[in-house]
C-alpha positions as protocol buffer text, in pm:
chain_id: "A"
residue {
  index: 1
  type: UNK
  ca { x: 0 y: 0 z: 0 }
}
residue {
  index: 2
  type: UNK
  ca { x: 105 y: 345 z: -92 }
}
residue {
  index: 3
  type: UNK
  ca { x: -9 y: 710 z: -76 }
}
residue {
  index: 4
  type: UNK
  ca { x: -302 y: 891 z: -232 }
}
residue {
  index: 5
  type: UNK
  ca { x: -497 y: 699 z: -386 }
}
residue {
  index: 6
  type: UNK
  ca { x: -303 y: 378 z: -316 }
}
residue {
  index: 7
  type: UNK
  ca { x: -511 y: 245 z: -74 }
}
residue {
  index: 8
  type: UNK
  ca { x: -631 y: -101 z: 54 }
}
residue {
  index: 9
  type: UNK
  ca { x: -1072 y: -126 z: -29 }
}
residue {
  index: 10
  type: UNK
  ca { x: -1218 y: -410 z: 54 }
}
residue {
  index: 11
  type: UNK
  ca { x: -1618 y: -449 z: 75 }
}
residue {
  index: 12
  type: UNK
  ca { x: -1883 y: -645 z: 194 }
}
residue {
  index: 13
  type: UNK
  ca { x: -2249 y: -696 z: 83 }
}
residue {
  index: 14
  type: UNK
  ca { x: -2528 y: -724 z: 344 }
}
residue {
  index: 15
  type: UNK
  ca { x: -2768 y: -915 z: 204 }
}
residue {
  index: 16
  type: UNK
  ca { x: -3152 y: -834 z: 307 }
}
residue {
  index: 17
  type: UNK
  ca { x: -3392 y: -811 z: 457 }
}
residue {
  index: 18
  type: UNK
  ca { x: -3253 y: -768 z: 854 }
}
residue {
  index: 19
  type: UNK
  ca { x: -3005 y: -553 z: 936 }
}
residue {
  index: 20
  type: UNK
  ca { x: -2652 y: -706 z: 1033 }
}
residue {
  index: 21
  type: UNK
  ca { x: -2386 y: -631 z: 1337 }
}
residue {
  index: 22
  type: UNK
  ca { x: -2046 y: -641 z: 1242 }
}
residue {
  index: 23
  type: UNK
  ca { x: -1696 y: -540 z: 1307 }
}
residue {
  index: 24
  type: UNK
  ca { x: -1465 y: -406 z: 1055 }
}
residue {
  index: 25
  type: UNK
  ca { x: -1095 y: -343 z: 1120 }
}
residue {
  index: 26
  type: UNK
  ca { x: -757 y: -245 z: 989 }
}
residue {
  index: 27
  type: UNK
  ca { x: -459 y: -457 z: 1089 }
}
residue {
  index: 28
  type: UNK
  ca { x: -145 y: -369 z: 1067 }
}
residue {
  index: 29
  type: UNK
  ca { x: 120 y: -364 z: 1357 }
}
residue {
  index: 30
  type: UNK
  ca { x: 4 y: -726 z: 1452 }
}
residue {
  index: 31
  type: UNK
  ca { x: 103 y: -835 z: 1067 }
}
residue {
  index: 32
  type: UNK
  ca { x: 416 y: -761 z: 1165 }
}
residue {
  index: 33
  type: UNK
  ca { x: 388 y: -1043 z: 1484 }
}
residue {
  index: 34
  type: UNK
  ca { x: 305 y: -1297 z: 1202 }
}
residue {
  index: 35
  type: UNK
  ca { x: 624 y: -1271 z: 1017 }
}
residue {
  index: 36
  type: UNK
  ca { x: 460 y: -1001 z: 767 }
}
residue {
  index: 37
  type: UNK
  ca { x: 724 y: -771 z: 599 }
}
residue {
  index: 38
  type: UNK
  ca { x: 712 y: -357 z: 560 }
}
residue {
  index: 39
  type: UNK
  ca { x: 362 y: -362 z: 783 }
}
residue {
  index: 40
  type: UNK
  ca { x: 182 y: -32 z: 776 }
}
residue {
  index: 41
  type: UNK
  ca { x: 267 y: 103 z: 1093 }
}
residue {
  index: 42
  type: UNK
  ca { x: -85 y: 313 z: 1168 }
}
residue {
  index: 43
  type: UNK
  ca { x: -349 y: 269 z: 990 }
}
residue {
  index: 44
  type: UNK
  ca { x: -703 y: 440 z: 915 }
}
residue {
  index: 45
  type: UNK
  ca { x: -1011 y: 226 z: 845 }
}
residue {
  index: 46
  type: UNK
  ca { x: -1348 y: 405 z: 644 }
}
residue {
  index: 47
  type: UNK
  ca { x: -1646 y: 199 z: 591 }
}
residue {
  index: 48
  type: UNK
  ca { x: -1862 y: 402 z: 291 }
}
residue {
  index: 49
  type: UNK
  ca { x: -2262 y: 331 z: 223 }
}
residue {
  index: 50
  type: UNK
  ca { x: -2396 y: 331 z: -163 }
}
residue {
  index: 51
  type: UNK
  ca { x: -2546 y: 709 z: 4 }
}
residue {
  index: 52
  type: UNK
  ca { x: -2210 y: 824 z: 95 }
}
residue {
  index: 53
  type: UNK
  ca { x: -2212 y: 831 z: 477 }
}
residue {
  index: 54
  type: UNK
  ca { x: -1853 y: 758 z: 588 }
}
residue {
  index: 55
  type: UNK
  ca { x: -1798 y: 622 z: 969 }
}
residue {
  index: 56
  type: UNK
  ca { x: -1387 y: 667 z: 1025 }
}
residue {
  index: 57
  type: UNK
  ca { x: -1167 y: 521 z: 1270 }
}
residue {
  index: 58
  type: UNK
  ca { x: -754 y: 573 z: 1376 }
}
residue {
  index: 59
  type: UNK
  ca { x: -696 y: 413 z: 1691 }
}
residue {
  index: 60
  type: UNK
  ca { x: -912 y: 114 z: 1794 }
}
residue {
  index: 61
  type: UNK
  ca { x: -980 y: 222 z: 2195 }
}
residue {
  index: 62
  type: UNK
  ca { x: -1064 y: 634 z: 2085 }
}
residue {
  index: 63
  type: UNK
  ca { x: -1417 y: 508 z: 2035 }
}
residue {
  index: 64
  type: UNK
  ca { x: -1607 y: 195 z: 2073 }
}
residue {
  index: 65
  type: UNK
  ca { x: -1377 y: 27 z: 2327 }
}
residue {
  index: 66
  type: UNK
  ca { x: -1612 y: -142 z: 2543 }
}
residue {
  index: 67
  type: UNK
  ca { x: -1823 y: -297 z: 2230 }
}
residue {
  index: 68
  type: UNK
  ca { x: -1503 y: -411 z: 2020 }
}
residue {
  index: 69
  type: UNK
  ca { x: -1354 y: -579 z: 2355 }
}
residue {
  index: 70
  type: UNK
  ca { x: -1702 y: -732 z: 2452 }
}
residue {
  index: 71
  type: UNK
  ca { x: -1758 y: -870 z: 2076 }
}
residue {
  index: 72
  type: UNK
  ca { x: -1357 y: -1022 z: 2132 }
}
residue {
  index: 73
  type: UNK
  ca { x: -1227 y: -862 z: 1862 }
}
residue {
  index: 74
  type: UNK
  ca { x: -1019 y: -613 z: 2015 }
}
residue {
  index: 75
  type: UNK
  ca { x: -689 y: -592 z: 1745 }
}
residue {
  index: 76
  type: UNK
  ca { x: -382 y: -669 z: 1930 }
}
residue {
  index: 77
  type: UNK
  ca { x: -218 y: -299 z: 1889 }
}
residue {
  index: 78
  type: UNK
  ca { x: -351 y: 42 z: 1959 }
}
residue {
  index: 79
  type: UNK
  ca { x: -255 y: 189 z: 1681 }
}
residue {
  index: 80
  type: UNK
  ca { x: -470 y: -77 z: 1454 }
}
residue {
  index: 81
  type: UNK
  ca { x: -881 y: 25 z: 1376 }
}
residue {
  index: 82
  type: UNK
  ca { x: -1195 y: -122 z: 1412 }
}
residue {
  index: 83
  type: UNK
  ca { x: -1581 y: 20 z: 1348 }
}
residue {
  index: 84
  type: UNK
  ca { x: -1822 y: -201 z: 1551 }
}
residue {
  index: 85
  type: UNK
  ca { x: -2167 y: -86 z: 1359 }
}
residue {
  index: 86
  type: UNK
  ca { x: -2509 y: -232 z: 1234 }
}
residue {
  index: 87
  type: UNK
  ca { x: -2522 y: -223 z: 876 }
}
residue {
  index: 88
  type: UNK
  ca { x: -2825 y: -246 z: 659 }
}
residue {
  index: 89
  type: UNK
  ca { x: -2897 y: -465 z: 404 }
}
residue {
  index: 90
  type: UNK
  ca { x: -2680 y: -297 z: 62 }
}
residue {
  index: 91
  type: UNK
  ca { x: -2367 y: -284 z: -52 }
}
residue {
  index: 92
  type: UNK
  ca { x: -2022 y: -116 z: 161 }
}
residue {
  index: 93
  type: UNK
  ca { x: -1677 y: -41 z: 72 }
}
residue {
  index: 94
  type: UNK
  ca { x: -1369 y: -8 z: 341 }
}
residue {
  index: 95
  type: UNK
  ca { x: -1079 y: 189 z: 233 }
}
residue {
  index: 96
  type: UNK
  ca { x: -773 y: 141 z: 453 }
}
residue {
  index: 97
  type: UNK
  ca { x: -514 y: 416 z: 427 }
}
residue {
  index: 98
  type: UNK
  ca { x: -159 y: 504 z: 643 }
}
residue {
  index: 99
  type: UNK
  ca { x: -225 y: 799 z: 908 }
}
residue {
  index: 100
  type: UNK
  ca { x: 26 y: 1093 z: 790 }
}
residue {
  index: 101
  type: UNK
  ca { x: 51 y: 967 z: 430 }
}
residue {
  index: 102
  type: UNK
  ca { x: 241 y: 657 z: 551 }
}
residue {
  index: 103
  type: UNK
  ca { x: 290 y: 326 z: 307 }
}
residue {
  index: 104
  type: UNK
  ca { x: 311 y: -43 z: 405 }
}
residue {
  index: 105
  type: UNK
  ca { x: 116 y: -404 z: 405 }
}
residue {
  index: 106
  type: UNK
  ca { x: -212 y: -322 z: 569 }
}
residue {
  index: 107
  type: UNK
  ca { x: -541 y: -576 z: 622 }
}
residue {
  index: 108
  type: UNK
  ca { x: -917 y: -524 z: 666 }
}
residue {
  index: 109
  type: UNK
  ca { x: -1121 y: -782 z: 803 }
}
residue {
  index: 110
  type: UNK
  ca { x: -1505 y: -812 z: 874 }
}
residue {
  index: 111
  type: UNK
  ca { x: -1677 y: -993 z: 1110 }
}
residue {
  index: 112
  type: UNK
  ca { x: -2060 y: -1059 z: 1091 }
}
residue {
  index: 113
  type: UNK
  ca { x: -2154 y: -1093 z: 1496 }
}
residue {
  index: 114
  type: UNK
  ca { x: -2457 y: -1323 z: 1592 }
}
C-alpha cells in the first residue's frame, strides 16, 4: 500500500432483509507479529454506504472500546482500527489508508456478529 490513492478497499455486501452487526478493522502492527514484511505502521479504516455516509476510525480504543472488547475482537495494537456498527442490508466499501501519508502491508477484516 502506498499514498493517495493507493489504498487497501475491501467491501462487503449485506444481504436483506434484517439488518446485520459487524466489526470491521484495519490490521497492521500485529502483521508484523506474524512474520509479515514492511507492515503499515498506523493505519485508518473508512467503511462508505452506496449514500455516501462515511464512519472513520484511527486508533481502535478512541471510540467503541467497550463494544469491540465485549464482541472479542479487540486488534492486538492500539494503533490498529476497528468500526463495531449495524449495517443495513446494501452494498459497503472499506478503504484502509496510512495515518500521515504513511505506506506499508495493511489488512481489513469483517466480522458478521450473531
Amino acid at each position: 500500500m502506498g499514498t493517495g490513492d493507493d489504498v487497501v478497499i475491501g467491501g462487503v455486501i449485506i444481504p436483506g432483509p434484517d439488518p446485520v452487526n459487524l466489526v470491521a478493522r484495519a490490521i497492521r502492527p500485529s502483521l508484523g507479529e506474524a512474520g509479515v514484511g514492511g507492515a503499515l505502521q498506523n493505519p485508518t479504516l473508512e467503511l462508505h454506504d452506496a449514500n455516501g455516509n462515511v464512519t472513520s476510525n484511527d486508533n481502535w480504543r478512541d471510540a467503541q472500546k467497550s463494544e469491540i472488547i465485549a464482541d472479542q475482537l479487540a486488534p492486538s495494537d492500539d494503533r490498529e482500527s476497528a468500526i463495531a456498527t449495524t449495517l443495513l442490508p446494501g452494498a459497503y466499501i472499506a478503504i484502509v489508508s496510512g495515518k500521515n501519508n504513511t505506506s506499508g502491508v495493511a489488512l481489513v477484516e469483517f466480522y458478521q456478529l450473531s
